[in-house]
C-alpha positions in Angstrom: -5.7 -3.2 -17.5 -6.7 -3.6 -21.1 -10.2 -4.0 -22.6 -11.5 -6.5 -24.9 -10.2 -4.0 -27.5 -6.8 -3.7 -26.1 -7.6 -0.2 -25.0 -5.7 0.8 -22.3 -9.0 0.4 -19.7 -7.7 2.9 -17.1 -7.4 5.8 -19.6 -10.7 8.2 -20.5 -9.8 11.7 -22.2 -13.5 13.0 -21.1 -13.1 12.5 -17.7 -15.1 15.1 -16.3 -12.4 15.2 -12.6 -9.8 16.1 -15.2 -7.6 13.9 -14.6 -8.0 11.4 -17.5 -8.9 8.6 -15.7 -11.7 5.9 -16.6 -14.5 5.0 -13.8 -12.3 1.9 -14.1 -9.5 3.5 -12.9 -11.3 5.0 -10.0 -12.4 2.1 -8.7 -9.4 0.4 -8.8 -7.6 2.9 -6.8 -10.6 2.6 -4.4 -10.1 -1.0 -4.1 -5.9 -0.5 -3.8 -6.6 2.6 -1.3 -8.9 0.5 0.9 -7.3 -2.6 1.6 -4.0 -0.5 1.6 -3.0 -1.2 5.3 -4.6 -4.8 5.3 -2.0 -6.2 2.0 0.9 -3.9 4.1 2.6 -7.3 5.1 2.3 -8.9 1.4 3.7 -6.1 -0.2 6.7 -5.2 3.0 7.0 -9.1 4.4 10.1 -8.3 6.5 11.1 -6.9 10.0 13.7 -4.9 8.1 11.2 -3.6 5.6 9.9 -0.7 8.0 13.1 0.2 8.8 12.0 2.1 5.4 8.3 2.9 5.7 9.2 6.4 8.2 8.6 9.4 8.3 10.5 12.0 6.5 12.3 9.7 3.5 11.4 8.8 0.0 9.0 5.8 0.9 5.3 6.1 1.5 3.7 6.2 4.9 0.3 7.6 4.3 -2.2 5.8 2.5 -3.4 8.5 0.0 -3.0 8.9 -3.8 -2.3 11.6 -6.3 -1.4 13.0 -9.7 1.4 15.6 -9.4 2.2 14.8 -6.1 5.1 12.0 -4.6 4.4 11.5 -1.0 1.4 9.6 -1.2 1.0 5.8 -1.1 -0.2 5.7 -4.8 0.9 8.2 -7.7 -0.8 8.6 -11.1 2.4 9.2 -13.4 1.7 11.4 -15.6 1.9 9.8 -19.3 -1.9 8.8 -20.8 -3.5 7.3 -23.2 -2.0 3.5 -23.4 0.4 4.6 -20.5 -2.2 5.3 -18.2 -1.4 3.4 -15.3 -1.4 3.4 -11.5 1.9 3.6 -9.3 2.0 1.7 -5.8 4.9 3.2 -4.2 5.4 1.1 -0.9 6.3 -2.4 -2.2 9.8 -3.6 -1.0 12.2 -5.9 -2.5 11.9 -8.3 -0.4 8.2 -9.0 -1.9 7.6 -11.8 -3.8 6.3 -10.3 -6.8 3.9 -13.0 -8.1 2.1 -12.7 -4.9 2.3 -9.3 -4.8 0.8 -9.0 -8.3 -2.5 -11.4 -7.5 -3.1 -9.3 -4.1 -2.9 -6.1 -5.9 -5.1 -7.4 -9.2 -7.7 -9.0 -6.4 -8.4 -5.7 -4.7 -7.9 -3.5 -7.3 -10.9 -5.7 -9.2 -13.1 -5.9 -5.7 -12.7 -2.2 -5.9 -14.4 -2.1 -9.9 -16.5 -5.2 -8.9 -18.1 -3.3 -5.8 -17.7 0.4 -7.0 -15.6 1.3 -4.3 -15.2 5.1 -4.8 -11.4 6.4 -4.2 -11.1 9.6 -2.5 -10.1 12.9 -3.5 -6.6 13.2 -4.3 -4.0 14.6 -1.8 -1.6 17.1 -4.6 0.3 18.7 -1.3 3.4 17.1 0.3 2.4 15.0 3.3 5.7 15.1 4.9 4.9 18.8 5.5 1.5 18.4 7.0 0.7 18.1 10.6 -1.0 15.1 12.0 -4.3 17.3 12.6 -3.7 18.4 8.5 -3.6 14.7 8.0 -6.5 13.6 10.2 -9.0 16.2 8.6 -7.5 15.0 5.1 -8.6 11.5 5.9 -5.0 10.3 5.4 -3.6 7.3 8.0 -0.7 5.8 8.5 0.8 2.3 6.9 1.3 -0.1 9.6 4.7 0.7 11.4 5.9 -2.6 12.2 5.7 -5.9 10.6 3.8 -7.5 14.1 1.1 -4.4 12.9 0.9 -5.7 9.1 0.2 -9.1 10.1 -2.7 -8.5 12.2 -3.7 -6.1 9.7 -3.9 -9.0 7.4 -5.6 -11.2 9.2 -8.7 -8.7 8.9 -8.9 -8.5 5.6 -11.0 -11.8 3.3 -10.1 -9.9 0.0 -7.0 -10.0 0.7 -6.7 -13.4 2.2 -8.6 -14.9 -1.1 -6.0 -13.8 -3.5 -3.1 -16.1 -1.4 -5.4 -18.8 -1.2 -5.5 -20.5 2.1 -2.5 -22.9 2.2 -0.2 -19.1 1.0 -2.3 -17.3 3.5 -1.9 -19.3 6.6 1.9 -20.9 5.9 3.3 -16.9 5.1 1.5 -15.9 8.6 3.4 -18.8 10.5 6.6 -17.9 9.2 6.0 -14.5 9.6 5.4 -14.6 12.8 7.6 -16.9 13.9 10.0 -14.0 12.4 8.6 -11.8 14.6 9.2 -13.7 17.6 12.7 -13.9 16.8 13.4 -10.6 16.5 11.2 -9.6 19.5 13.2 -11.2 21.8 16.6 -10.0 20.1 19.0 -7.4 21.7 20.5 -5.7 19.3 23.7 -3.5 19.3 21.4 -0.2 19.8 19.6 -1.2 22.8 23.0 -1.8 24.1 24.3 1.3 23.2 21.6 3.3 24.5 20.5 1.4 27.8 23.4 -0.3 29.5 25.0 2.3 30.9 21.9 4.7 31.6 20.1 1.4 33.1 
């Protein structure tokens, strides 16, 4: 974001946390951190999409931020001044990117708008940490399926606002109806691994 001066608006070289980051920028991660496991199925709108979100690989599961640090859901790069920028690792391919971009401006902006206060940042690797590390870190999971996200979604008015309502509820019936269908799909691993033992 850029101020009426075309500063960058997320950059502050006094920042008294060290990390060079305006109130601005605070408050925007808030927002992002917050409604992070509601805009889940905006930003990962496919069953196949959490074939990715687990455990133990390169894409985010834990909805935390940092600087140094490349496990979280949100990273801080590291260039400043007009570079500054935030980095929301989880978004898929599959995401269309226009309505990626007004879900992620509209609660990034209810976090400035309302002062929503991020919390402290997580510098060691998740992946490492056990689930009590994680619990008394405050860190929680992104929704593990794509049945989860949508009734994640559902929850969340922010969120819903930035689709509008005729986005918002035609992108939950298809969803769903995608949902369905692979619900009640056998696939070639359930076969596999039950047919015989069964």
């Amino acid at each position: 974001l850029f101020d009426a001066e075309g500063n960058n608006a997320f950059f502050d070289p006094n920042d008294p946390k060290g990390m060079q980051l305006s109130e601005t920028a605070y408050h925007f991660l808030g927002g992002l951190i917050k409604h992070a496991y509601n805009y889940t199925a905006i930003m990962n709108p496919t069953v196949n999409s959490y074939k990715r979100l687990v455990p133990g690989y390169e894409a985010p599961v834990y909805i935390a931020w940092a600087g140094r640090n490349r496990s979280p859901l949100v990273r801080v790069p590291a260039s400043r001044g007009m570079g500054t920028r935030l980095e929301l690792r989880s978004v898929d391919p599959m995401a269309n990117p226009y309505i990626a971009m007004a879900v992620l401006l509209e609660v990034g902006l209810h976090g400035i708008e309302n002062k929503i206060e991020a919390p402290a940042p997580i510098e060691e690797n998740i992946y490492i940490m056990t689930a009590e590390e994680r619990k008394e870190a405050g860190i929680t999971d992104l929704p593990s399926t794509l049945h989860n996200a949508l009734k994640a979604l559902t929850e969340d008015e922010v969120v819903r606002e930035a689709l509008g309502e005729h986005i918002y509820t035609s992108f939950l019936e298809a969803k769903r109806i995608e949902w369905a269908s692979y619900a009640t799909f056998v696939s070639q691993w359930e076969i596999d691994n039950y047919l015989d033992l069964y």
